[in-house]
C-alpha positions in Angstrom: 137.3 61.8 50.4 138.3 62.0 54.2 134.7 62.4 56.4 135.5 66.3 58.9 134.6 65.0 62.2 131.6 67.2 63.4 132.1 68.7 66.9 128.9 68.4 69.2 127.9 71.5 71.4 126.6 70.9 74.5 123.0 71.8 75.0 122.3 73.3 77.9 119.1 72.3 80.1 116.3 74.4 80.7 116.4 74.4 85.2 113.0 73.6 86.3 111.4 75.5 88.8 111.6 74.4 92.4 108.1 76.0 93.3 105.0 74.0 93.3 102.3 75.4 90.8 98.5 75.0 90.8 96.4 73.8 88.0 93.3 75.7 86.5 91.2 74.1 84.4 88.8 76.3 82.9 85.7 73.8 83.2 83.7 76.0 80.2 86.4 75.7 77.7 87.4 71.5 78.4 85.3 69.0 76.3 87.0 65.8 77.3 89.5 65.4 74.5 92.1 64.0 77.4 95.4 64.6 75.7 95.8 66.2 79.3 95.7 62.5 80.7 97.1 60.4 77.8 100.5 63.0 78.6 100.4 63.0 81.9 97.9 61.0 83.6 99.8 61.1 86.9 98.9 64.7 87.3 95.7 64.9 85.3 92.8 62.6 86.4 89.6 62.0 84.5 86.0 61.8 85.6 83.9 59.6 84.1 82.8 61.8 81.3 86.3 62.3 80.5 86.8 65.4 81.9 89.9 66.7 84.0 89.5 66.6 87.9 92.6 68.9 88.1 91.1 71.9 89.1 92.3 73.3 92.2 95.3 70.4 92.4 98.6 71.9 93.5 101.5 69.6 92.3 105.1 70.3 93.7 108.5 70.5 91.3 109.0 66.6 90.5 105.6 67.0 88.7 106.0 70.8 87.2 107.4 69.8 83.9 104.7 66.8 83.3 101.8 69.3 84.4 103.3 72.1 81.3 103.2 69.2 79.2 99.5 68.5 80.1 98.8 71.9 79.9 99.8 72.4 76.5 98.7 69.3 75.4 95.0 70.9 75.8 93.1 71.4 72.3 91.0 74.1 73.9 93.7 75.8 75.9 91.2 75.1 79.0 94.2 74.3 81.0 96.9 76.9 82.9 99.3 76.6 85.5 99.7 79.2 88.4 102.8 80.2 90.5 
């Protein structure tokens, strides 16, 4: 039996956003799980307890996507991302 070759469709990319974004950690809801860091640890720092030093941090479009990824890493959904 003769194999049907299978035509791929092309997937289109999500555009990211060319808008830096600032990053909230909501310091009652972390407990230093840093899956924050171990995703992105250019955009998410660590103290010495373990705990994200984001807070505050404005990171521009090259970083956006890494910073979601960070964000939703988060166990305890302490972590958001404002416009």
């Amino acid at each position: 039996m003769k194999a049907t070759p299978v035509k791929a469709t092309p997937v289109k990319a999500t555009p990211v956003k060319a808008t830096p974004v600032k990053i909230v950690v909501d310091s009652a809801r972390c407990t230093g799980h840093g899956r924050c860091h171990a995703i992105a640890a250019a955009v998410y720092q660590l103290d010495e307890d373990g705990f994200s030093t984001a807070d505050g941090q404005t990171v521009g479009p090259e970083q956006r996507e890494d910073a979601q990824r960070g964000a939703n890493a988060c166990p305890e959904a302490a972590i958001s991302l404002e416009e």
